[in-house]
LUMLUM-905098 format. One line per field, with one value per residue (C-alpha): chain; residue number from 1; residue in one letter; z, y negated, x negated. Coordinates in pm, 1 decimal, m for minus. Example, Ala and Ser with C-alpha at 12.3 -4.5 7.8 and 13.67 -1.06 7.14 Angstrom:
kedo <- c(A_A)
lumba <- c(1_2)
lumti <- c(a_s)
w <- c(780.0_714.0)
v <- c(450.0_106.0)
u <- c(m1230.0_m1367.0)
This chain:
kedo <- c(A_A_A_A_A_A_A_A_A_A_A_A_A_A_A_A_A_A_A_A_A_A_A_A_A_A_A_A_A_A_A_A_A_A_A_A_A_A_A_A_A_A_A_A_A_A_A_A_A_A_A_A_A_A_A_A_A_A_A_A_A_A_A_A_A_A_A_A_A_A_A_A_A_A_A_A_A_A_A_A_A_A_A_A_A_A_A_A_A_A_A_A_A_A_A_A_A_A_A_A_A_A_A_A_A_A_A_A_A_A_A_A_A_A_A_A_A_A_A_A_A_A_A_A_A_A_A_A_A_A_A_A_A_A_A_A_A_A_A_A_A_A_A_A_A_A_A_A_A_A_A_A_A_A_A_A_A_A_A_A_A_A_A_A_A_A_A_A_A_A_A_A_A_A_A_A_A_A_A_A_A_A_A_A_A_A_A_A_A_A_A_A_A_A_A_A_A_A_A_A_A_A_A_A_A_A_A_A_A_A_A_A_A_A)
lumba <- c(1_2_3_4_5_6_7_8_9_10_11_12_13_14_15_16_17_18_19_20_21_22_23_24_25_26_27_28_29_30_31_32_33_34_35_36_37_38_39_40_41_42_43_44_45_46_47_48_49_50_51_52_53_54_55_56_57_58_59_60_61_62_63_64_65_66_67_68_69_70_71_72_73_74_75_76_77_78_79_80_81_82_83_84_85_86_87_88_89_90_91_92_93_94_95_96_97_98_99_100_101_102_103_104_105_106_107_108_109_110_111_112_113_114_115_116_117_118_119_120_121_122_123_124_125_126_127_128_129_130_131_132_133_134_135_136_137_138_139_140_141_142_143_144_145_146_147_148_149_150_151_152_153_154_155_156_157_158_159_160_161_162_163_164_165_166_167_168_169_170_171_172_173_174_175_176_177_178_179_180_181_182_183_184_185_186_187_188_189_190_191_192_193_194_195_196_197_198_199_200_201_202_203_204_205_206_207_208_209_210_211_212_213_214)
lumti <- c(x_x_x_x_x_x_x_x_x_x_x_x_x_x_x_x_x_x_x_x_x_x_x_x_x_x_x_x_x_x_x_x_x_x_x_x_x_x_x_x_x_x_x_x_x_x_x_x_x_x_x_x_x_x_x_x_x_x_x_x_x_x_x_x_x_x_x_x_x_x_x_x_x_x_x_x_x_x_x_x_x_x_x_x_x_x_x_x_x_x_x_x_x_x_x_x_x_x_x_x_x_x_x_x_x_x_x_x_x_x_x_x_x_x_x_x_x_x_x_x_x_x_x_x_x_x_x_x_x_x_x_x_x_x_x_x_x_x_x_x_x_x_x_x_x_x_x_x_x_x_x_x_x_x_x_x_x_x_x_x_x_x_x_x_x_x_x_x_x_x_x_x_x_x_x_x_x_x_x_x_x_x_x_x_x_x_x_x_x_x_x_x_x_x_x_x_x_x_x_x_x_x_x_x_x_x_x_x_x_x_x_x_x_x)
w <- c(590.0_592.1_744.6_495.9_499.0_703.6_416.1_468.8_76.5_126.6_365.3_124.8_m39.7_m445.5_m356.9_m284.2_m582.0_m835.4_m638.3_m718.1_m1055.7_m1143.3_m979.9_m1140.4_m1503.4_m1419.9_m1391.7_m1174.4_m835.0_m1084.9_m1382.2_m1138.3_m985.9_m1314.8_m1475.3_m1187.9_m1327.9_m1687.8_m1486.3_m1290.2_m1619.4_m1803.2_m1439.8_m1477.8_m1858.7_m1811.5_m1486.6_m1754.5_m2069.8_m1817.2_m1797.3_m2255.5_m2245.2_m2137.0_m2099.4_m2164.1_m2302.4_m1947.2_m1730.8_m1927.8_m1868.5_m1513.3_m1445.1_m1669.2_m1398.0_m1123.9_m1288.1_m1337.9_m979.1_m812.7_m1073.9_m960.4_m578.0_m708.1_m861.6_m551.9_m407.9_m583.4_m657.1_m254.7_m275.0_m551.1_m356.3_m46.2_m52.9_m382.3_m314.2_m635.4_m488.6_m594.1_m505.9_m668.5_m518.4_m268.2_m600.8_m762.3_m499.7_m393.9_m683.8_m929.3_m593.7_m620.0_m958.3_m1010.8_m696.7_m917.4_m1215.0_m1050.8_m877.6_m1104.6_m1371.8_m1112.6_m1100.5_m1479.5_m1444.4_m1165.2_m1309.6_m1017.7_m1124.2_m871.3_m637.7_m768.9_m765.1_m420.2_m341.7_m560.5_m316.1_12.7_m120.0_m169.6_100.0_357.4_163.2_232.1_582.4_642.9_467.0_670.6_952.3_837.9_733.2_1091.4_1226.9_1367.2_1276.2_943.1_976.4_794.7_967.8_789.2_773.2_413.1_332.1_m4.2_45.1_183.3_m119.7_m361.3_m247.7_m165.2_m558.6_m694.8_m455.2_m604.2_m986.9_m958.8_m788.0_m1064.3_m1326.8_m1164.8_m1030.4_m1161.8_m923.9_m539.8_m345.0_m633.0_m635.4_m848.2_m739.2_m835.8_m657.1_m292.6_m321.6_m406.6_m129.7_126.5_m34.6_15.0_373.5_502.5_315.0_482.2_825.2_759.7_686.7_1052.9_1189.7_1086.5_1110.8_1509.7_1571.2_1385.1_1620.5_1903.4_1819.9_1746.2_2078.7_2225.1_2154.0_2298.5_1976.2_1799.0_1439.1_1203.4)
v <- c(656.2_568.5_244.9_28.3_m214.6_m540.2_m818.0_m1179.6_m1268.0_m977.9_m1189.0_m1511.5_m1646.1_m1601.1_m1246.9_m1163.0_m1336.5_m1158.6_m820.4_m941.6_m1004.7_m716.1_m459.5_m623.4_m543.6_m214.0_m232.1_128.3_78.4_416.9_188.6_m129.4_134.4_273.4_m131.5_m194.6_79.7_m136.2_m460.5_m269.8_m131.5_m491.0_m633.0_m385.8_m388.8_m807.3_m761.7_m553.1_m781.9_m1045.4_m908.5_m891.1_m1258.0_m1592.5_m1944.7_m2053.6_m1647.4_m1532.2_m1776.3_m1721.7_m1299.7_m1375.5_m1544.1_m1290.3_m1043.6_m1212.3_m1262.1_m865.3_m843.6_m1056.7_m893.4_m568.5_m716.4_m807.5_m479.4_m347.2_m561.7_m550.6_m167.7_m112.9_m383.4_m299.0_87.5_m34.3_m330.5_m308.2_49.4_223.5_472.0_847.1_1183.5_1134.4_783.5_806.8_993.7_707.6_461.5_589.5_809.5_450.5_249.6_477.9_464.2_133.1_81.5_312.4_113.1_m263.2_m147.1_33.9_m247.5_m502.8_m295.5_m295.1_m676.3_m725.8_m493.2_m237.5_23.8_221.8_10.2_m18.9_354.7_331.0_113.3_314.6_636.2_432.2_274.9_589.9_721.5_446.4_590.9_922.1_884.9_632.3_933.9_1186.5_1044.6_994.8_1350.9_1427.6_1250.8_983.9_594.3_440.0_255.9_m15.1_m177.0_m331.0_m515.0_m390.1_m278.6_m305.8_m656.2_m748.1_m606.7_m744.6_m1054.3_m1072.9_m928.6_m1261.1_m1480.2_m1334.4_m1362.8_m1725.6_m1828.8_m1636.0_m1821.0_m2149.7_m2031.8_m1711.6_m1732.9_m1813.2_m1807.5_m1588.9_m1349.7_m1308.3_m1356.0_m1035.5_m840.6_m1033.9_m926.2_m582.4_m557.5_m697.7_m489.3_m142.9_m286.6_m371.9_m20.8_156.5_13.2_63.3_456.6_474.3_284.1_468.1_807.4_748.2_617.2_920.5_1156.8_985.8_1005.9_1382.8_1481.6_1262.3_1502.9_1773.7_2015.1_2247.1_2123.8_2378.0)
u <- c(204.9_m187.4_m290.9_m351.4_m694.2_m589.5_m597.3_m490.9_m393.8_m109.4_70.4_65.5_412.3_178.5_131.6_459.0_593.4_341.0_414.0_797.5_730.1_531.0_801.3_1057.8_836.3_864.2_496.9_396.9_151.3_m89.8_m112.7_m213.7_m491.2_m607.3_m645.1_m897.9_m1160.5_m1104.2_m1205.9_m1470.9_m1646.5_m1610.5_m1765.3_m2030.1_m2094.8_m2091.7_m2367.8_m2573.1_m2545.4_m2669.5_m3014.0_m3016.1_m2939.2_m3119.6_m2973.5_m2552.5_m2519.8_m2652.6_m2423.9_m2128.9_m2218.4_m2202.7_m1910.5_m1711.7_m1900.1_m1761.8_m1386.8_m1391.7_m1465.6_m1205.2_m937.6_m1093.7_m1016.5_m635.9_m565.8_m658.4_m420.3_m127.7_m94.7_m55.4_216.8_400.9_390.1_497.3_664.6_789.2_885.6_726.8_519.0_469.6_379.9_21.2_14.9_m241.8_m493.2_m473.5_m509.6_m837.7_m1003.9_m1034.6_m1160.5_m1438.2_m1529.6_m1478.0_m1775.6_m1981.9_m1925.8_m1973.8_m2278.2_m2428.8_m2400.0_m2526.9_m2872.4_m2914.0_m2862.8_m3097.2_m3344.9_m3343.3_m3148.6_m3208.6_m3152.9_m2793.0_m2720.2_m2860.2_m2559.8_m2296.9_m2378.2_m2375.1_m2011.5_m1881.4_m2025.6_m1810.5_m1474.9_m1592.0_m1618.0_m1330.3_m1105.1_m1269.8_m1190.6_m826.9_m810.0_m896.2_m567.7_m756.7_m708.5_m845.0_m1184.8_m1202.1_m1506.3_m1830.1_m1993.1_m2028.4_m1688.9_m1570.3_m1417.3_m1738.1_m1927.0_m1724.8_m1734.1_m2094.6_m2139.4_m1908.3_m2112.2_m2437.0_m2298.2_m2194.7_m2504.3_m2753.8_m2565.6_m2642.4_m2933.8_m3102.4_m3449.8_m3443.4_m3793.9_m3912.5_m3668.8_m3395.2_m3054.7_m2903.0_m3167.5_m3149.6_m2782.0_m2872.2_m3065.7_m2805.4_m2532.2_m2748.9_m2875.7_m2533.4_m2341.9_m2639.7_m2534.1_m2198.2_m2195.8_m2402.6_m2148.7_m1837.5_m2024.6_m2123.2_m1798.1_m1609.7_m1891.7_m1764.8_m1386.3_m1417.5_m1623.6_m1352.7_m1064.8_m1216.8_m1063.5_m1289.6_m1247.0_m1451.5)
């Protein structure tokens, strides 16, 4: 079996009892992956009705942003646990738990540039996310052990990305910039750091083996 991503919430006595709850509903691990691209794109679509709206209409827009993203976050959660511990996985299992991951990045990130106004900026950040899954697989496909490091890891993103939400609706300008852009900025600095990290440290664990590998 795959490592899975070291997260603290799994261990908690809630989790366990919504995992319970959701096997016992007959509720499948796939369906649990495929309703996190449906938060993602309402995440997204909120980040980008954000930048349309001024006042209450924007706030409310960016806490519904940040709601999409944590139930993007629980999805994520609970589909490995309802797999694993619930013992409901599949053959196509391990599709579905990382093919949605990656659009839903795509779709969160994406949506957070049309709401800061840098669009490019956020499709920056969409590439460099995928980019971490692409290596962290890579590496896995190589026989080697997961890496799950950051500091930009999707936890880390997505939590930096509620952080930024909640803050613009309180506060949409800091130091003359806007909120939603400063955390645009961090995200692509920090993914950028992250894909060197896991790419020098995959280098170094392939040279390591000593095994021709193309």
């Amino acid at each position: 079996m795959p490592e899975r991503r070291p997260i603290a919430s799994r261990d908690t006595k809630i989790a366990a009892r919504v995992a319970q709850w959701l096997v016992a509903r007959g509720v499948s691990p796939n369906r649990i992956s495929q309703a996190s691209v449906v938060f993602a794109a309402l995440a997204g679509l909120a980040f980008w009705q954000s930048s349309l709206a001024d006042g209450l209409a924007q706030s409310l827009w960016l806490i519904a942003a940040a709601l999409g993203c944590q139930l993007r976050l629980l999805c994520n959660l609970f589909d490995g646990m309802v797999a694993v511990e619930g013992g409901k996985g599949s053959p196509d299992g391990p599709f579905w738990n990382e093919a949605p991951d990656r659009l839903a990045d795509v779709l969160i990130l994406v949506g957070l540039g049309f709401g800061s106004g840098a669009v490019v900026l956020g499709w920056v950040a969409a590439t460099l996310a995928v980019s971490t899954a692409y290596i962290r697989e890579l590496r896995s496909a190589q026989g080697l052990d997961t890496d799950f490091s950051g500091p930009m890891a999707k936890p880390h993103r997505m939590a930096m990305t509620t952080l930024a939400a909640v803050l613009a609706a309180i506060v949409p300008v800091m130091a003359g910039w806007p909120v939603l852009t400063i955390a645009l900025w961090i995200i692509v600095l920090g993914t950028g750091v992250t894909v060197l990290r896991r790419s020098f440290a995959l280098i170094s664990a392939l040279n390591a083996t000593g095994q021709r590998r193309d």
